[in-house]
C-alpha positions as CSV (number, residue, x, y, z in Angstrom):
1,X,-112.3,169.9,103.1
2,X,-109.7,170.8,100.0
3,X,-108.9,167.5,98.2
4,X,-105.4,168.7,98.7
5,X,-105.7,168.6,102.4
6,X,-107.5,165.1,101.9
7,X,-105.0,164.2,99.7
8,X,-102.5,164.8,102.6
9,X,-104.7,163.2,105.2
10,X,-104.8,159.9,102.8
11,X,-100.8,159.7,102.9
12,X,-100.3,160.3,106.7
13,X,-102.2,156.4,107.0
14,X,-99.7,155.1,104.7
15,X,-97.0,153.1,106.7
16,X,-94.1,153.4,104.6
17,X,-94.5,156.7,104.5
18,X,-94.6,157.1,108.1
19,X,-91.7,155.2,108.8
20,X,-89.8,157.6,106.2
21,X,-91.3,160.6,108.0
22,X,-90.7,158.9,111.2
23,X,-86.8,158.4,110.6
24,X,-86.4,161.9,108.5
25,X,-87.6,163.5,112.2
26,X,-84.9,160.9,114.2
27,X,-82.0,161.9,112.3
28,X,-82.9,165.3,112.4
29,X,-83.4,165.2,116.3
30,X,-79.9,163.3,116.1
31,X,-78.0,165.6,113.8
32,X,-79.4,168.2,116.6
33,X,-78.0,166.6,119.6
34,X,-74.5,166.1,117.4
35,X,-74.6,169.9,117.2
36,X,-75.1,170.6,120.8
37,X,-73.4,167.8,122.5
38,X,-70.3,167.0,119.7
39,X,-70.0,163.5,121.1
40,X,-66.5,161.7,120.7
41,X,-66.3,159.5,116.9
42,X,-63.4,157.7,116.2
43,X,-62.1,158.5,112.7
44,X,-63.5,156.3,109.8
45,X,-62.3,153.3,108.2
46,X,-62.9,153.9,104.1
47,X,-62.6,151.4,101.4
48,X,-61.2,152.6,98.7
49,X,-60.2,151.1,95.1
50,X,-61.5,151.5,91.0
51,X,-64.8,150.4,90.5
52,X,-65.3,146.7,89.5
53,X,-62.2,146.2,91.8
54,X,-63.6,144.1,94.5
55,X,-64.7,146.8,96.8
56,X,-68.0,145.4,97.6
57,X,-66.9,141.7,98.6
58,X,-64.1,143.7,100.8
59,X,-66.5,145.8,102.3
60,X,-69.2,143.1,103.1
61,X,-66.5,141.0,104.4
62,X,-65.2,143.4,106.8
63,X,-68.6,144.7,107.8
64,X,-69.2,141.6,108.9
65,X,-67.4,142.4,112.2
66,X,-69.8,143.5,115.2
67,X,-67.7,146.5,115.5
68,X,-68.3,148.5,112.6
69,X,-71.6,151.1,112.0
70,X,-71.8,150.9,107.9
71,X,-74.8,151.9,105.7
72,X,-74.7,148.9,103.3
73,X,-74.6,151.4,100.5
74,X,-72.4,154.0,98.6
75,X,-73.3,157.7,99.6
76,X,-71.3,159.7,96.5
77,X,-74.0,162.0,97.1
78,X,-73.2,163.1,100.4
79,X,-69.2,163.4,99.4
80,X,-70.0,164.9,96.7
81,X,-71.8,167.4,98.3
82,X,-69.1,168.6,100.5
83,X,-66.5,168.9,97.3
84,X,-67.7,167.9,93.7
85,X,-68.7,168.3,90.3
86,X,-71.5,170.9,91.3
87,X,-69.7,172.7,93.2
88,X,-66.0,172.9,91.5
89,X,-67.1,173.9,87.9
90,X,-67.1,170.1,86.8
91,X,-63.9,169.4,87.2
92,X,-64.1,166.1,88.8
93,X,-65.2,163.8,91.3
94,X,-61.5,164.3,93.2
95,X,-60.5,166.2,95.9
96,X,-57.3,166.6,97.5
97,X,-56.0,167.6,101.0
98,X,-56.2,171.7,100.2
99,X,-60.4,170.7,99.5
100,X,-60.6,169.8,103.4
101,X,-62.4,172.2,105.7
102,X,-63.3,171.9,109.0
103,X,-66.9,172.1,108.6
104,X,-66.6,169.1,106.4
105,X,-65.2,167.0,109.1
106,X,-68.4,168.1,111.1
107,X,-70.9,167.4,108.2
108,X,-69.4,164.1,108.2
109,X,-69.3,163.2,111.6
110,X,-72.9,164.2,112.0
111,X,-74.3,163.0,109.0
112,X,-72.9,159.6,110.5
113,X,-74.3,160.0,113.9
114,X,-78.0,160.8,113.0
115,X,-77.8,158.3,110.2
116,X,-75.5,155.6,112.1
117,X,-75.2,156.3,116.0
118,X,-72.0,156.8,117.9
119,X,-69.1,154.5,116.8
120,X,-66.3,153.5,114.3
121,X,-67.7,153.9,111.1
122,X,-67.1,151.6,108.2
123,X,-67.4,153.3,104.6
124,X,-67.1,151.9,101.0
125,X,-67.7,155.1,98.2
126,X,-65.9,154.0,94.6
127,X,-65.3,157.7,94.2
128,X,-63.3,158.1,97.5
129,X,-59.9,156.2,95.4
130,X,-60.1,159.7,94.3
131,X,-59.9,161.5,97.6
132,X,-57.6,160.1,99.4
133,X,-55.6,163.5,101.0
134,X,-59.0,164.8,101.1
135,X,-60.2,162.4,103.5
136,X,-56.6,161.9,105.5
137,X,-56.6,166.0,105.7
138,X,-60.6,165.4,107.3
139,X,-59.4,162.9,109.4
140,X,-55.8,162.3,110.4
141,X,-56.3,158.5,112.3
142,X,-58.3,157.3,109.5
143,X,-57.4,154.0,107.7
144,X,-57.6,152.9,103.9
145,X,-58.2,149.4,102.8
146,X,-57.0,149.7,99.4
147,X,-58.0,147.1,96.9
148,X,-56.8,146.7,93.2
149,X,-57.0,144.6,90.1
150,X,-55.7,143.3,87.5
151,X,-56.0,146.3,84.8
152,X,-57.1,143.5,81.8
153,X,-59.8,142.5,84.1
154,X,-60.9,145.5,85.8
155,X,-61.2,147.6,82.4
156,X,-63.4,144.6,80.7
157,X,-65.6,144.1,84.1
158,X,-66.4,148.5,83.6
159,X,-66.8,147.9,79.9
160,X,-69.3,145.7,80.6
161,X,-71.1,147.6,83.3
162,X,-70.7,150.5,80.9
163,X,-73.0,148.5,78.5
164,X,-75.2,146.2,81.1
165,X,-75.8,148.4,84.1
166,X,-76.3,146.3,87.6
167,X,-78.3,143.7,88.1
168,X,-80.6,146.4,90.3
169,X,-80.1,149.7,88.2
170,X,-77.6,151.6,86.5
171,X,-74.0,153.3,86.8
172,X,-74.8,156.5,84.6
173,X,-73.7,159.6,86.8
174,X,-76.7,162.0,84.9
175,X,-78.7,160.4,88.1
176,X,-76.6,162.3,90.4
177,X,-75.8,165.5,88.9
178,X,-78.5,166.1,86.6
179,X,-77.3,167.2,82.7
180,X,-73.8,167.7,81.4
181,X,-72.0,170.3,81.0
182,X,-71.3,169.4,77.2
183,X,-71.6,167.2,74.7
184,X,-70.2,163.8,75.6
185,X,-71.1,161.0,72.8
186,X,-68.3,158.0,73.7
187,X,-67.6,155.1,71.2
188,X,-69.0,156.7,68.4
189,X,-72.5,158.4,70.0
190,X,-73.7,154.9,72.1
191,X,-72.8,156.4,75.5
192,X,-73.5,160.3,75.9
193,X,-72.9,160.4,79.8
194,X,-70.2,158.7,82.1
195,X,-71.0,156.2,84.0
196,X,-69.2,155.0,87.5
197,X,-66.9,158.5,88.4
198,X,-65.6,161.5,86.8
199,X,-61.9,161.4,87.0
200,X,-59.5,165.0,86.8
201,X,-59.3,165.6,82.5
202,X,-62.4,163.8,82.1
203,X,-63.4,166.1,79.1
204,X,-60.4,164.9,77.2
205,X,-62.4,161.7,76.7
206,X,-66.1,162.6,75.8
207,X,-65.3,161.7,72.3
208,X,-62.5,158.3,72.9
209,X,-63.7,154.5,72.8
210,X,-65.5,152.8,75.1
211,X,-61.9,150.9,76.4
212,X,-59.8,154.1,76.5
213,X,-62.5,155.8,78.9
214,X,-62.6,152.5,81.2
215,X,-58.9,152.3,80.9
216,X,-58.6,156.1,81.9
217,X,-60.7,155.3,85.1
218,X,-58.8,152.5,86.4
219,X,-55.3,154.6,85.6
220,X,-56.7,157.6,87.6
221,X,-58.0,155.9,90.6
222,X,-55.4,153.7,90.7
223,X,-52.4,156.3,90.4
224,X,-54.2,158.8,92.6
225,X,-54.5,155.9,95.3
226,X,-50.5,154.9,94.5
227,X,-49.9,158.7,95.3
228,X,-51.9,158.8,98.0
229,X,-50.3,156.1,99.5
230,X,-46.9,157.9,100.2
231,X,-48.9,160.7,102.5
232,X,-50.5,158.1,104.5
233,X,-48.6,156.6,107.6
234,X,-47.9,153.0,107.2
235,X,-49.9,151.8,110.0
236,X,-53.4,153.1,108.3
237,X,-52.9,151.5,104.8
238,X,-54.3,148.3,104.4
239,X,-53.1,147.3,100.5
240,X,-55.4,144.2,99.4
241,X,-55.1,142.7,95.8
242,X,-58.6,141.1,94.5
243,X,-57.1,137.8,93.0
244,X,-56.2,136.5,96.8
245,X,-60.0,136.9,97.0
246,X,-59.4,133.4,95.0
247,X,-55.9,132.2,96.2
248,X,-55.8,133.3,99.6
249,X,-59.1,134.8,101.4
250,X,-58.4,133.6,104.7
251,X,-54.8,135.0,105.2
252,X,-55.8,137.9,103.2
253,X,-58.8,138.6,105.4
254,X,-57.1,138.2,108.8
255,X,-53.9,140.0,107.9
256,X,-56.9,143.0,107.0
257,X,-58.2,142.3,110.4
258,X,-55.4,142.1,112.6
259,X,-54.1,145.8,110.7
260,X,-57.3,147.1,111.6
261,X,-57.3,145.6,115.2
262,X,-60.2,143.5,115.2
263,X,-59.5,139.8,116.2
264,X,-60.4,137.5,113.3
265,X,-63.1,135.2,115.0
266,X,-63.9,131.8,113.9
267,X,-66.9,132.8,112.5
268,X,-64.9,135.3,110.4
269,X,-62.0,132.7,109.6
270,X,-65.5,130.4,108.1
271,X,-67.0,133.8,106.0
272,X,-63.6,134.2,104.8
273,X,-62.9,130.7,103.8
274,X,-66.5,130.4,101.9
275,X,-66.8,133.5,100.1
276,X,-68.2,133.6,97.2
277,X,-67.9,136.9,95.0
278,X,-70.8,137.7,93.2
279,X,-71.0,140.3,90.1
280,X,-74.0,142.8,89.9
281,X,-73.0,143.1,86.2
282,X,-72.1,139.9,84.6
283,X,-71.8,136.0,85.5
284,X,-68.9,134.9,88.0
285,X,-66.0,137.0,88.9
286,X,-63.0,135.3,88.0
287,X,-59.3,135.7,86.8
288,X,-58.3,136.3,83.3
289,X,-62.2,136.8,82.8
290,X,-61.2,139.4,79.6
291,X,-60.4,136.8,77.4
292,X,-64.0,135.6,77.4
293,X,-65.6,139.4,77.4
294,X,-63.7,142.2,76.0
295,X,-60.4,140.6,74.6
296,X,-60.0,142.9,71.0
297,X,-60.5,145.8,73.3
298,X,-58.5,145.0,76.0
299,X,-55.5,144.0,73.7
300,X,-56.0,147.3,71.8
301,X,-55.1,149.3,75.5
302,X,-52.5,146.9,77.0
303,X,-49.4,149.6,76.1
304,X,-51.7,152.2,77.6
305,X,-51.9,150.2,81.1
306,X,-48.2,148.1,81.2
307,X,-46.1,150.7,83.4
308,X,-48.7,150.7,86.2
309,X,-49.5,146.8,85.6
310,X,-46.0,146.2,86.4
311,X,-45.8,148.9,89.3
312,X,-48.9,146.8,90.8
313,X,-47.1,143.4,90.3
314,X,-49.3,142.2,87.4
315,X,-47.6,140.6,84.5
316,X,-48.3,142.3,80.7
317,X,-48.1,139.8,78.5
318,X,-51.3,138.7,76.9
């Protein structure tokens, strides 16, 4: 027998890679069934906000009701995929309303079924701050849980992650998409990719410091969300704001709950009331956290982020 063929033979007694194999064939036999049958899935909830804005502990916290089917995990890829980078000359990771095509909705909805089941699906992507009319055009009942920041804060927590990575890997986008499209050398030469998303007039800033690039990111998802906002009914925007993560989980949490519908159980009311953020990038999350961190660089930006601090009801003084 060809080694090759033994070779193949060894691999099929592997377990892990039957169970891959095993659950490559299921959602493929779903995603089938989705195309003959087109069972009925209620519109998505997404959480949206800037990276390093408290997405994750939002997410986790509202996945913890029995009701939601959620992956546990970003899936840029699969956005991305329907409207992106690759396939719109680079321009960005955004997408608006005119993006949205009706076999999008369906590549969604059956990329969720063979993945997830049938059900209300809960999804937390970073990039999706930026797609906002995209995904209302895909799907007129969704709702948005929108979370932001303080800008001080938020711009020093991507600074760092810039530098550090995650605790389990890394934020560089060349993982996704493969080489850029030019030269990008940021603070001088250290960084010569992107990291986190690729906002509309990235380009501008392949050759800007490290704190205008973060500060960029958190203006553009934030102001695309603002703008967002005004297209989307009032009954499917949830607005959050990360420091009552601190102040006020419990209220914050079951307000969240109660817009979305979903009575706030005792056992959510005791999640709620011991959370405990955690940071994949660096120490403890906690409020005014750029004085220890980035505080030069974050002074150096403040004019650049004041009119939007104060749209967002953040003070700007130092």
């Amino acid at each position: 027998m060809p080694i090759a063929k033994i070779r193949k033979l060894y691999k099929l007694l592997d377990p892990e890679i039957r169970a891959k194999n095993l659950r490559a064939l299921r959602c493929e036999l779903r995603g089938l069934w989705y195309d003959l049958t087109r069972p009925t899935m209620p519109d998505p909830v997404f959480v949206v906000g800037c990276s390093r804005s408290g997405t994750t502990i939002t997410y986790e916290t509202l996945a913890a009701a029995p009701r939601f089917l959620k992956f546990g995990w970003e899936i840029p890829q699969f956005w991305n995929g329907l409207y992106g980078p690759l396939n719109n000359g680079w321009h960005s990771e955004a997408a608006g309303a005119e993006h949205a095509r009706p076999e999008h909705r369906h590549a969604a909805l059956r990329y969720f079924f063979a993945r997830l089941g049938q059900g209300w699906v809960l999804d937390k992507t970073c990039i999706n701050v930026m797609r906002i009319p995209y995904l209302h055009a895909l799907f007129p009942q969704a709702k948005f849980v929108f979370i932001q920041r303080d800008g001080r804060d938020n711009i020093s927590s991507m600074m760092d992650g810039w530098r550090m990575g995650r605790v389990d890997g890394r934020f560089e986008l060349t993982q996704f998409f493969g080489p850029f499209p030019e030269e990008v050398a940021i603070n001088g030469g250290e960084f010569r990719e992107w990291c986190f998303f690729l906002p509309p007039g990235w380009r501008d800033y392949n050759h800007a410091r490290l704190e205008e690039v973060c500060a960029f990111q958190w203006l553009s998802a934030n102001r695309l969300a603002l703008e967002a906002k005004r297209t989307i009914p009032p009954e499917q925007w949830i607005h959050l704001r990360y420091e009552d993560i601190f102040e006020r989980p419990v209220e914050m949490f079951h307000q969240a709950f109660e817009r979305l519908g979903i009575p706030f159980t005792a056992e959510l009311a005791a999640r709620c009331a011991n959370l405990r953020p955690t940071s994949v990038v660096k120490g403890t999350p906690k409020k005014s956290k750029w004085k220890e961190s980035n505080p030069e660089a974050i002074e150096r930006i403040l004019p650049l982020i004041a009119p939007l601090q104060r749209e967002l009801g953040y003070d700007t003084d130092v």
